[in-house]
C-alpha positions in Angstrom: 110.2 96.1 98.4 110.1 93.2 96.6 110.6 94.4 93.2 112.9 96.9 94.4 115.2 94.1 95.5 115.1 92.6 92.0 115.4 95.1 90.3 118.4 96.8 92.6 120.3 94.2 93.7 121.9 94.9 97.4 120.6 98.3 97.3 118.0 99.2 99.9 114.4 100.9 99.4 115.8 104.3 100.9 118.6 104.1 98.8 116.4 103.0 95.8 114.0 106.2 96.7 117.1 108.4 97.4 118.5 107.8 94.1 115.0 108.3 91.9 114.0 111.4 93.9 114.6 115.0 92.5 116.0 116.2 95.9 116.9 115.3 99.5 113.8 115.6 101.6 113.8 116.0 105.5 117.2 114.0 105.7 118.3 115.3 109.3 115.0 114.8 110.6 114.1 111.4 109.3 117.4 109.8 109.7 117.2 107.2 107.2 114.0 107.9 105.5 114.0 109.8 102.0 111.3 111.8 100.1 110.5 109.8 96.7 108.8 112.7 95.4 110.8 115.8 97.4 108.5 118.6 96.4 108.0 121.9 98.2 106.1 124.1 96.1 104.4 122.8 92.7 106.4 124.6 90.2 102.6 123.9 88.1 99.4 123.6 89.6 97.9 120.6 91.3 96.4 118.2 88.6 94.8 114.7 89.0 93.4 112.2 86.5 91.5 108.5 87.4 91.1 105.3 85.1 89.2 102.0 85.8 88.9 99.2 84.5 87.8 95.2 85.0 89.9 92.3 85.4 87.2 89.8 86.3 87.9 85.9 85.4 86.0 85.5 82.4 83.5 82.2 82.8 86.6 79.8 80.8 89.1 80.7 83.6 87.0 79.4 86.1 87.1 77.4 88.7 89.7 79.6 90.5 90.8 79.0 93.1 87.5 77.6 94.4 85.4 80.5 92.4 82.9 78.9 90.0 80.5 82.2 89.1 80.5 86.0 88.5 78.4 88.1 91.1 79.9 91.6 89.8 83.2 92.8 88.5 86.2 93.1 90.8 88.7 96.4 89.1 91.7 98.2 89.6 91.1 101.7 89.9 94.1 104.2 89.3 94.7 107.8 90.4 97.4 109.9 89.3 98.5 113.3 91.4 100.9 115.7 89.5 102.5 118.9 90.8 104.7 120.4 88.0 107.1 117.8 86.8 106.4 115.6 89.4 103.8 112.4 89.2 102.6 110.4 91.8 100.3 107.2 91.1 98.1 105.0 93.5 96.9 101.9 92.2 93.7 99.9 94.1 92.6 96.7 93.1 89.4 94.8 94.5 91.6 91.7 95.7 92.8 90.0 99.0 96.2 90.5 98.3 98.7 90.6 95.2 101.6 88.7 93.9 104.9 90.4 94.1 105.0 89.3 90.5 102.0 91.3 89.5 102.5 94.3 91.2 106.1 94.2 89.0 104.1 93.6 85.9 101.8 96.6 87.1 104.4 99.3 87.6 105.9 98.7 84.2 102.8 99.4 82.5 102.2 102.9 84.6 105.5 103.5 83.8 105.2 102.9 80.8 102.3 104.9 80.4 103.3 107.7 82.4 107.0 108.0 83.0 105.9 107.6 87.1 109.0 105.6 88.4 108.6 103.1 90.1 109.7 104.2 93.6 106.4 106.9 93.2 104.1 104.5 92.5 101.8 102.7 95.4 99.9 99.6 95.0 97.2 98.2 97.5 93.8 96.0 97.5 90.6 96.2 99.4 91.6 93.1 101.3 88.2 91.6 99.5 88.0 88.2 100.4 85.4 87.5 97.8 88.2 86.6 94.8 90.2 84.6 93.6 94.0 84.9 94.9 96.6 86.0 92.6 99.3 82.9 92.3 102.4 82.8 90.7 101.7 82.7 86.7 103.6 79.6 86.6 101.3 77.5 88.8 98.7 77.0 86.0 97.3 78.2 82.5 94.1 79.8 84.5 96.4 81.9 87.0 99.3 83.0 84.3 95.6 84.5 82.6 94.5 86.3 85.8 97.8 88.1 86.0 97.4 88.9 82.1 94.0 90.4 82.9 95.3 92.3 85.9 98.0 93.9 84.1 95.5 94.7 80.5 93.4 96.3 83.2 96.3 98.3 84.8 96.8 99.6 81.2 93.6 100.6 80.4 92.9 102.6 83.9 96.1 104.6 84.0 95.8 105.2 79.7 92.1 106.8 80.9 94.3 108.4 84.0 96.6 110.0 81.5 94.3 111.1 79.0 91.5 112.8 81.4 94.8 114.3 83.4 93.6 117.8 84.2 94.3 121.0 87.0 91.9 120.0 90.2 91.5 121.0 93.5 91.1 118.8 96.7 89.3 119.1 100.2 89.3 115.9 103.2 86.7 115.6 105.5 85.7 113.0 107.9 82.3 111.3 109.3 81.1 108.3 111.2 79.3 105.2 110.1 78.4 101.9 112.1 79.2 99.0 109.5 82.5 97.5 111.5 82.6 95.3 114.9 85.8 94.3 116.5 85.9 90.5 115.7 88.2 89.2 118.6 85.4 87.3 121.1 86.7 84.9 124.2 85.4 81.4 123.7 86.5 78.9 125.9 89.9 77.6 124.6 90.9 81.2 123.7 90.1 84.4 121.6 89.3 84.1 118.7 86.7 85.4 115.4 83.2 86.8 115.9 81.3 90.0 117.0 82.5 91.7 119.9 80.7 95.2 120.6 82.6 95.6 124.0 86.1 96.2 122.3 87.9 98.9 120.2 86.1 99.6 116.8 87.1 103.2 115.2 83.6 104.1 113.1 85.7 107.3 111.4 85.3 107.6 107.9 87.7 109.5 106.2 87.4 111.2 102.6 89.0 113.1 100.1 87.6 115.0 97.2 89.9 115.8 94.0 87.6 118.2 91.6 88.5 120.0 88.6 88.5 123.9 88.7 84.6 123.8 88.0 84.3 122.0 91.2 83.2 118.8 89.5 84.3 115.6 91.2 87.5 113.6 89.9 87.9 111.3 92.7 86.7 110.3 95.7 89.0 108.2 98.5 87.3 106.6 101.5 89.3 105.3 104.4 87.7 102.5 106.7 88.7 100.2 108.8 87.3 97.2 107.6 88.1 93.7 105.8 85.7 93.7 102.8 84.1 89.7 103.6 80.5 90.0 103.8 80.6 87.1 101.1 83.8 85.4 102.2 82.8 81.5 101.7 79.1 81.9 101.2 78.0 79.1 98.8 74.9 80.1 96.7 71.8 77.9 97.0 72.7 76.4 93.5 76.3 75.3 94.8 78.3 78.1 93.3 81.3 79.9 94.9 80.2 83.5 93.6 83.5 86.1 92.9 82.4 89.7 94.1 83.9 93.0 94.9 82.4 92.5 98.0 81.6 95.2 100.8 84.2 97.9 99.2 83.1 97.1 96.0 79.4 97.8 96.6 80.7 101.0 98.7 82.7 103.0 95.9 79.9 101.3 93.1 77.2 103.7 95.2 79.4 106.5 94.6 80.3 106.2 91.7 76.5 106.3 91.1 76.4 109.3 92.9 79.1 111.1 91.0 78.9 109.6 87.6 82.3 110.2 85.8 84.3 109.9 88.7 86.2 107.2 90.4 85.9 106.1 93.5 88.7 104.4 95.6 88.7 102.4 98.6 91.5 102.6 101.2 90.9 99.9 103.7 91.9 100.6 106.8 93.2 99.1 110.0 91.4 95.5 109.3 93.6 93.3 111.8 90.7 93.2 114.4 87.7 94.1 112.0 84.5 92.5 110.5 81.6 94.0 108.7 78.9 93.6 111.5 76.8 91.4 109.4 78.3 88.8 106.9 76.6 85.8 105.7 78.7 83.3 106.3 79.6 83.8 109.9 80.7 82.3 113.3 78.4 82.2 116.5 79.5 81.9 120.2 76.9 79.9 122.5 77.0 80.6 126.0 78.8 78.3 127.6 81.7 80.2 124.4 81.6 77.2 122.1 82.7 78.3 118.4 80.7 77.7 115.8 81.8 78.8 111.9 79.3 77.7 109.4 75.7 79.4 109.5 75.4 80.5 105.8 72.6 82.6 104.4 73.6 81.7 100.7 71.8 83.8 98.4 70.4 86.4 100.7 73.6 87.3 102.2 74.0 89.9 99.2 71.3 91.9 100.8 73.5 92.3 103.7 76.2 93.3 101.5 73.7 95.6 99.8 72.2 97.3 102.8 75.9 97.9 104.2 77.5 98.7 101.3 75.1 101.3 100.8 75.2 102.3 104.2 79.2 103.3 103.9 79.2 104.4 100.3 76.0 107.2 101.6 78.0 108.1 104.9 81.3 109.0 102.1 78.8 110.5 99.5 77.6 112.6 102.4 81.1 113.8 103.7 82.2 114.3 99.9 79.5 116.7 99.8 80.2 119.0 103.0 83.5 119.7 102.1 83.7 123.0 101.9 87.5 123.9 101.6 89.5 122.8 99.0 93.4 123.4 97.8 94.6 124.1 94.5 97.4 125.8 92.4 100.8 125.9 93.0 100.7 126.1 96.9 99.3 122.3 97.4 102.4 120.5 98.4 102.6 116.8 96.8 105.6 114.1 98.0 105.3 110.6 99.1 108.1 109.7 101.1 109.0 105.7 101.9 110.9 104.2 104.1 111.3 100.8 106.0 111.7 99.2 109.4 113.9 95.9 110.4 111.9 93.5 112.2 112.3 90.3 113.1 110.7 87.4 111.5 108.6 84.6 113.4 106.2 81.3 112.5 104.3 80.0 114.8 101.0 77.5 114.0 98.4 77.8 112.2 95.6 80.0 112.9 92.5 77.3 112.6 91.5 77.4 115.7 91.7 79.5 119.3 94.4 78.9 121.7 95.5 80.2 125.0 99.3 80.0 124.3 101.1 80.4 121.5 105.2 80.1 120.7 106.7 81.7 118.1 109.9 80.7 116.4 112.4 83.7 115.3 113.0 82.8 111.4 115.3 86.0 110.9 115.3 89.7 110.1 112.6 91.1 107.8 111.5 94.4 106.4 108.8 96.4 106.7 107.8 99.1 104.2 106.1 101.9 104.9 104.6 104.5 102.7 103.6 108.4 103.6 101.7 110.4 101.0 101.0 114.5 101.5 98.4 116.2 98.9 98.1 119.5 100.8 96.5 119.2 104.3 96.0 115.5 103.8 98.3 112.6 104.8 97.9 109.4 103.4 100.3 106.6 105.8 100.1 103.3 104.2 102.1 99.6 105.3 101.7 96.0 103.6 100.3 93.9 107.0 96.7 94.1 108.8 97.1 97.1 111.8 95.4 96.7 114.6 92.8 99.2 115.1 95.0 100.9 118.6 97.7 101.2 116.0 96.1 103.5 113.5 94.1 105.3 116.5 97.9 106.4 117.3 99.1 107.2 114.2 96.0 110.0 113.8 96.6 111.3 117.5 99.9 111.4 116.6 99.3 113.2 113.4 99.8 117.1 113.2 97.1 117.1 109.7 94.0 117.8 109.5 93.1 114.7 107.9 95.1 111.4 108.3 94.5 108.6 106.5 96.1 105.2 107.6 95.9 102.2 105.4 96.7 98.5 105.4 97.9 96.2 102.1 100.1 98.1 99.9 102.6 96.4 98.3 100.2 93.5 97.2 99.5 92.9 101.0 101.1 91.2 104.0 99.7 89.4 107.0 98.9 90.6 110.6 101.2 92.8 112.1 99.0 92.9 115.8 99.4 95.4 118.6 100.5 94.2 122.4 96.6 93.9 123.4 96.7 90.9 120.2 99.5 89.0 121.6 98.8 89.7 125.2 95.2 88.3 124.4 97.2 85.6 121.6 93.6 86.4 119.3 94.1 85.6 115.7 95.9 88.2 114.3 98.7 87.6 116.9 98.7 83.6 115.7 98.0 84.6 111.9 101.1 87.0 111.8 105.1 86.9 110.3 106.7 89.8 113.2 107.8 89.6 116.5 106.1 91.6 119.4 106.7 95.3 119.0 107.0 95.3 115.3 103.8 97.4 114.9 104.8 100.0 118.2 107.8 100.5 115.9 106.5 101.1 112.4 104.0 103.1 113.8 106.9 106.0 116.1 108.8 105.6 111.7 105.3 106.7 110.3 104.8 109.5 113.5 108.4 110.6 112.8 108.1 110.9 108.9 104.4 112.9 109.6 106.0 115.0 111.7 108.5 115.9 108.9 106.3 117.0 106.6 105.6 120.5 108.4 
């Protein structure tokens, strides 16, 4: 939205997407919302091809931003999906979030590199709270290198995308693993972060398998809803701040030692009212509900990130390999369609500590972009802030495919956008937010509506 804006002046992202897309897609039905890639039958077959690379600080860059040491590469990971003249790419990165800056810097070199426009190209993170944050390249000689090594990164994934481009086949399936908690717990001045096993937690894993024609895997894509902070502000025994893919990272790293050759990309899910079960640096309620945040387990808090990264990267290797229908050829249908909602913008205090009431001051109107992806039977619904877990519930119920994937953080990544229970309950995500109640009700009836398009 952002670059869109810069680069279009007064022009809005559906008419930005209107004008770059080959035809009108589902224009009655959607209202305002236009297809970016309006394709009904691939005039070619369905083809994909994946790249990765690193982008990991070297040791001369650091500190940043509090980071002093390397526990294992963070990488962007690119995936492009082609159905006869038509290109689609998805970039992941293993970040917390994404300059606006960056993510410009990013599309010009897939566009570059593949002709993709920018409209049809979709950036997000892993929400991985064990990096460094990407700040404005003008803030310091150690950030303007990060964004440097973000963008050489970007460039050598999609040039590996492009060359290894080839006709595939996909297939979605679905399992369950027990690595997420809900992490809003009542204390006594409030709600507010911890382990709650009593409240909402959706345990669904969802996957999709890209092959080639030999049946070979391409890519895998796991959806979970979960922020990836095992690590997040563990200090290691000898003082260091360690950088680390974190819980995603180890996830995708198992299977990518499962499939060796392909890629494997992490979709985080709805992650507004999620924690890994077990992280090392972590908060504790007594029971009288005083909050406590700083038991740390240092060094052997990577075993907990071993144990559950290996835990959810085994659950998707296991779903990857029961799939047992797959689409290719010219009948797999490929569009992304994006749109936006108007919101209204709020501040309210800081979230460092729980409260019982909260008041929010109305700053103006904002958008909200959303993003809806079909490869065949498989949806793909993606927006920039943290959903609430009830939000993305809806969105699958609501959901006529087979396999519905719903995603937080594209577009380099937004805040909390909470559902009523939040605010009614004023936990975290309701404090930590930019939109007025009723913002997330409304972008998730946009995403319904544009699903329902698609048949």
């Amino acid at each position: 939205m952002r670059e869109q804006q810069e680069n279009q002046g007064e022009l809005s992202r559906r008419a930005v997407v209107a004008a770059g897309a080959v035809t009108a897609f589902a224009a009655t039905a959607l209202g305002t919302a236009t297809s970016a890639q309006a394709a009904t039958k691939a005039s070619g077959g369905l083809k994909a091809g994946v790249g990765k690379a690193a982008f990991t600080p070297a040791a001369s860059l650091l500190p940043l931003d509090n980071f002093t040491a390397v526990h294992d590469d963070l990488n962007v990971r690119v995936l492009l999906v082609e159905s006869g003249s038509r290109r689609i790419a998805l970039a992941v990165l293993d970040l917390t979030s994404i300059s606006a800056e960056a993510v410009a810097l990013m599309r010009d070199a897939i566009t570059a590199a593949t002709g993709v426009a920018a409209a049809n190209i979709m950036v997000t993170v892993t929400h991985c709270f064990s990096a460094p944050h990407v700040q404005a390249s003008s803030s310091s000689a150690g950030a303007a290198a990060y964004v440097q090594n973000i963008v050489a990164a970007t460039r050598s994934a999609v040039a590996d995308a492009v060359k290894n481009l080839q006709d595939a086949e996909v297939g979605y399936g679905f399992g369950r693993v027990d690595v997420n908690v809900n992490r809003n717990v009542l204390t006594a001045d409030g709600y507010w972060l911890g382990v709650n096993e009593q409240l909402p937690s959706d345990k669904g894993v969802y996957v999709a398998r890209f092959n080639d024609l030999d049946g070979n895997p391409i890519a895998v894509l796991a959806n979970y809803n979960v922020q990836s902070c095992v690590m997040q502000d563990s200090v290691m025994a000898d003082g260091t701040l360690p950088i680390s893919a974190d819980l995603a990272g180890a996830a995708v790293a198992h299977v990518e030692s499962e499939y060796p050759g392909a890629v494997g990309f992490w979709l985080v899910g709805a992650c507004g009212d999620q924690f890994p079960a077990y992280r090392s640096k972590r908060y504790t309620i007594d029971k009288d509900k005083g909050w406590t945040y700083g038991v740390d387990l240092h060094d052997a808090g990577f075993a907990l990130l071993t144990a559950q990264g290996e835990r959810l990267g085994d659950e998707i290797v296991r779903v990857a390999q029961g799939i047992g229908r797959y689409e290719s050829g010219k009948g797999v249908v490929v569009r992304l369609v994006t749109d936006d909602i108007t919101t209204t913008q709020v501040t309210g205090p800081q979230a460092g500590a729980p409260t019982k009431k909260v008041t929010f001051t109305p700053t103006g109107t904002a958008q909200v972009p959303l993003w809806v992806f079909q490869v065949g039977k498989g949806v793909f619904a993606g927006v920039e802030p943290e959903l609430s877990t009830s939000s993305a519930n809806t969105i699958r119920e609501n959901s006529s495919f087979s396999s519905t994937f719903v995603m937080s953080m594209f577009e380099g990544g937004a805040k909390n956008m909470p559902d009523k229970w939040n605010f009614d309950h004023v936990t975290y995500a309701a404090v930590d937010g930019f939109y007025i109640e009723g913002t997330a009700e409304k972008a998730v009836a946009r995403i319904d509506r544009i699903i329902k398009s698609l048949n």
